[in-house]
C-alpha positions as CSV (number, residue, x, y, z in Angstrom):
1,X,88.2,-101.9,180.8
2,X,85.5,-99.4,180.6
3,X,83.8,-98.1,177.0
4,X,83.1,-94.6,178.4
5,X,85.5,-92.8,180.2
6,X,83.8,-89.6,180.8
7,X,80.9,-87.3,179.6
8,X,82.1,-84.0,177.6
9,X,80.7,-81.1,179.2
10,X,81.4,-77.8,177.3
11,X,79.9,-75.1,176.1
12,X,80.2,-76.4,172.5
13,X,78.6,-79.6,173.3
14,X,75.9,-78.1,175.7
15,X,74.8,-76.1,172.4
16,X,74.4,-78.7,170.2
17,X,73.0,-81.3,173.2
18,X,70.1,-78.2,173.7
19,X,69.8,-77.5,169.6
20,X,70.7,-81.0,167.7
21,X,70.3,-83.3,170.5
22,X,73.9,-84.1,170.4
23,X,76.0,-85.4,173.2
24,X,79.6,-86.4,173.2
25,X,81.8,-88.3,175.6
26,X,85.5,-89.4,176.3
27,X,86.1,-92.9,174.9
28,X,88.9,-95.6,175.3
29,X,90.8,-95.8,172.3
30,X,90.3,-99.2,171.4
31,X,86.4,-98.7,172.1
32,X,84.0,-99.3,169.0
33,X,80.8,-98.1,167.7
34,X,78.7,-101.1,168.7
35,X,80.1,-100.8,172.1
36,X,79.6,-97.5,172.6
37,X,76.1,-97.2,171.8
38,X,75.3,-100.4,173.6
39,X,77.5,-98.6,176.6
40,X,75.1,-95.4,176.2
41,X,71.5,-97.7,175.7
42,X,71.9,-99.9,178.9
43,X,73.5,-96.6,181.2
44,X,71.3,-93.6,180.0
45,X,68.2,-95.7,178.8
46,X,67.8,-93.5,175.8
47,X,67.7,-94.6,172.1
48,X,71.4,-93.6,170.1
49,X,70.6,-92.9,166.1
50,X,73.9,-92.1,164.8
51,X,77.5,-91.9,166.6
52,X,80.3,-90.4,165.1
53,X,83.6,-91.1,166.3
54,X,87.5,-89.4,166.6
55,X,90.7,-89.6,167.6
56,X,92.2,-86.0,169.1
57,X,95.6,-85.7,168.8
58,X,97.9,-85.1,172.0
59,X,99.6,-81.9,171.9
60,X,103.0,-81.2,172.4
61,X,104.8,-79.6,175.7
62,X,107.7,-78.3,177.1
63,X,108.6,-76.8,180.6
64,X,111.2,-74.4,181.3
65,X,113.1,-76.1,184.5
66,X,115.9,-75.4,186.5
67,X,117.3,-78.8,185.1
68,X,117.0,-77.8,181.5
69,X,114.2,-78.0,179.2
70,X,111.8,-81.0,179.6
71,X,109.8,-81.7,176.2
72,X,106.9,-83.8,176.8
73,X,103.3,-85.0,175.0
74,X,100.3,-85.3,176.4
75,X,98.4,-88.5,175.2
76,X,96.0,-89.1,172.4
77,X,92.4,-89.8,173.5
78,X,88.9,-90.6,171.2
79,X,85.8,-89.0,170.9
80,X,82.5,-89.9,170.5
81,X,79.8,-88.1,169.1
82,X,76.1,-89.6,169.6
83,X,72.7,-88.5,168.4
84,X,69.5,-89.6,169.9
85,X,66.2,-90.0,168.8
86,X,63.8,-87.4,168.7
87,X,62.8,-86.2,172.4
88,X,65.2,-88.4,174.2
89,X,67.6,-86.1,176.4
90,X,70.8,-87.3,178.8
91,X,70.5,-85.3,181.9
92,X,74.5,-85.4,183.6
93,X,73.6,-83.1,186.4
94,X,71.0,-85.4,187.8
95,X,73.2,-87.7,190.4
96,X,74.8,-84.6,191.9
């Protein structure tokens, strides 16, 4: 099972990737902070200080259907949070 599921690419975590030199990414739930900075080392070659991790809550739903109401939730995922040393920088835009 894979450690990192996806980067996060927002506009919150562009600002603190281009200010802090923070980064985040979508995690599996059962992944740890060893494996997640080993994950990051060997795929990004870049140097992780600090990771700071979190688990986001699904959020509720319900649809309005010609069968009735269908109430639903979507499901809970984890987030990491890394910081890398000073002048390292992940570049996501550079296989595309």
């Amino acid at each position: 099972m894979a450690v990192l599921v996806k980067p996060l690419i927002t506009e919150k975590m562009s600002l603190l990737a281009e200010s802090k030199g923070h980064y985040g990414f979508r995690v599996a739930l059962t992944a740890t902070k060893p494996e997640i900075k080993s994950e990051i080392e060997k795929m990004y070659n870049v140097e992780v200080t600090n990771i700071r991790t979190l688990v986001v809550a699904g959020k509720r739903k319900t649809r309005f259907t010609k069968s009735g109401v269908s109430n639903g939730k979507t499901s809970n995922y984890k987030k990491a949070i890394v910081s890398l040393a000073d002048g390292q920088s992940i570049d996501f835009y550079e296989n595309i």
